[in-house]
C-alpha positions in Angstrom: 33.0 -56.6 6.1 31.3 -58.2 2.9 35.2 -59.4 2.3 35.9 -61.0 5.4 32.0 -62.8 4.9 33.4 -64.2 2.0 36.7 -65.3 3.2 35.2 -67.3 5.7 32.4 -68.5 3.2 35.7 -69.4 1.1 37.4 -71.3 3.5 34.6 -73.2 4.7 33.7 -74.6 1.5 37.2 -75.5 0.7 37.6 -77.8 4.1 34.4 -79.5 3.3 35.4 -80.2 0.2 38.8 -81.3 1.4 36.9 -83.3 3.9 34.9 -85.2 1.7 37.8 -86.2 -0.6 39.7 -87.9 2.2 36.2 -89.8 3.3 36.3 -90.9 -0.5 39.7 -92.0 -0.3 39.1 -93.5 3.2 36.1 -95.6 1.8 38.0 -97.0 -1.2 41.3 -97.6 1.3 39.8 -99.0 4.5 39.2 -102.8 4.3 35.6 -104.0 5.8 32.3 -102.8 5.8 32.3 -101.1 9.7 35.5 -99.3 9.0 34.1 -97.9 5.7 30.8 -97.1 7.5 32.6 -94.8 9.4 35.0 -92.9 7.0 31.9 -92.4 5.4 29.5 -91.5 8.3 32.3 -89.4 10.0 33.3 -87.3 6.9 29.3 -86.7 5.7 28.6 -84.8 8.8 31.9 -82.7 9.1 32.3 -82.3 5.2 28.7 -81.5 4.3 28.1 -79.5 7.3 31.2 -77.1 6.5 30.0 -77.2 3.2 26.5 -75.7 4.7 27.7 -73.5 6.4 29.8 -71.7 3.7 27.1 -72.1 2.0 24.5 -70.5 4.6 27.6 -67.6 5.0 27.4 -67.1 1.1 23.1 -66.3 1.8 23.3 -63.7 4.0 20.2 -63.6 5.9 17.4 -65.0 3.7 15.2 -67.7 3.5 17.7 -69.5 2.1 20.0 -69.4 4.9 16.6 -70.9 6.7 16.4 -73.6 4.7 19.8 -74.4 5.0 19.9 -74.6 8.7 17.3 -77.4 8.6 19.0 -78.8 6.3 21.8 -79.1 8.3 20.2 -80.2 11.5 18.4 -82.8 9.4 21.7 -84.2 8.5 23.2 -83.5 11.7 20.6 -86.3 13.7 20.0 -88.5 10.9 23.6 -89.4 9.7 24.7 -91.1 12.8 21.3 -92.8 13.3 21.4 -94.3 10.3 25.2 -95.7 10.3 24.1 -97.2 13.9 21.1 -98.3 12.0 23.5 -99.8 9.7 25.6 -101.5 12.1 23.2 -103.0 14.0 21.6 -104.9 10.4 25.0 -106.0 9.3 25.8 -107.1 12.8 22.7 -109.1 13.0 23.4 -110.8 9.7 26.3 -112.1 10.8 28.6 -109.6 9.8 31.9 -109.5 11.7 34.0 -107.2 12.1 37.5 -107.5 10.7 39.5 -107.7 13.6 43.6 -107.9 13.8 44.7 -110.8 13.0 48.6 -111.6 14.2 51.6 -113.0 12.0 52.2 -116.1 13.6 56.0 -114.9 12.5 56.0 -112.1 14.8 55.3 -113.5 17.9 57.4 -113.5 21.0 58.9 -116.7 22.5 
């Protein structure tokens, strides 16, 4: 049983580390500040939280584990409050997002 624990433990810290490598890659790649918000946003809670709870599977049942979980909820409600919270200042500073902008070659006659 301790085996198959560990397995799991294993796998779920190896997706959230995957995870956060292709938010890293997503925020050096993507081209404006909303788009790069989200990567960013998007792969904190699903890359940290699997890393939590490989982490919380590695701790058994112990305080630790505890602490974790708040952790994790803590993260859980504040990472997407504060990307809105984020949006909503660079939107009132004028920020705009970058939108598509058409080749004037491409269009149809």
């Amino acid at each position: 049983m301790a085996g198959l624990v560990d397995i799991a433990s294993w796998i779920c810290l190896v997706a959230g580390g995957f995870f956060s490598i292709v938010g890293t890659i997503g925020l050096n790649r993507m081209p404006d500040f909303f788009t790069r918000m989200h990567a960013a946003s998007v792969t904190d809670t699903l890359g940290a939280g699997l890393v939590l709870l490989g982490l919380m599977l590695q701790a058994g049942w112990t305080l630790v584990m505890v602490k974790l979980v708040f952790l994790g909820l803590l993260m859980f409600f504040a990472s997407p409050a504060a990307a809105h919270a984020l949006a909503k200042a660079a939107l009132a500073r004028g920020l705009k997002p970058r939108l598509h902008e058409e080749d004037p070659s491409s269009k149809r006659s």
